[in-house]
N, C-alpha and C positions, 0 to 999 in steps of 0.2 A: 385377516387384516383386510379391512376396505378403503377403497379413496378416490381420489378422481386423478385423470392421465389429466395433464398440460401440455399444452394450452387448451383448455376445453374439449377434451378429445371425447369423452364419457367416463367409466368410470373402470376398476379394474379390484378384481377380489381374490385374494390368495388365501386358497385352501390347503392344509395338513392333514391325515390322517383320516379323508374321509373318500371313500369307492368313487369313481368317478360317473357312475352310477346315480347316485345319491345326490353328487354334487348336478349334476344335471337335471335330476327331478327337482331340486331346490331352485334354482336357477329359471326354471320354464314357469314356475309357480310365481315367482315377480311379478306384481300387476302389469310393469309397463315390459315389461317380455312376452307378459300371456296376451296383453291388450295391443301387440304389435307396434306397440309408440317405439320400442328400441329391438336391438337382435343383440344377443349375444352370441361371445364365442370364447372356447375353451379352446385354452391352449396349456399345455404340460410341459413343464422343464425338469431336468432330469440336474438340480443344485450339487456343482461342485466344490465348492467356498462358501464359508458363510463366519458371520462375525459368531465367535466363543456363544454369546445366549443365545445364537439360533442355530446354533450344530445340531440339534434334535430334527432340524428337518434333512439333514444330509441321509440318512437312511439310516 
């Protein structure tokens, strides 16, 4: 899932099921990441709740 944070904050992408690894080489490969226009940053939550069609991501 992608979208953008408000009030203009940038933007924010949640990942499932993929090595954080991978999500980090995806991530640096973004033009405006690899062309230093923006920085990302990875942050991990460790989901204790979630509505019934997203229990798949509870573990």
């Amino acid at each position: 899932m992608v979208g953008s944070l408000q009030p203009g904050l940038g933007g924010a992408v949640i990942a499932h099921d993929v090595s954080r690894e991978a999500l980090e080489s995806r991530v640096n490969e973004d033009p405006f990441v690899a062309e230093n226009i923006v920085t990302a940053e990875l942050l991990e939550i460790e989901p204790k709740k979630a509505d019934e069609r997203l229990s798949f991501l509870l573990g």
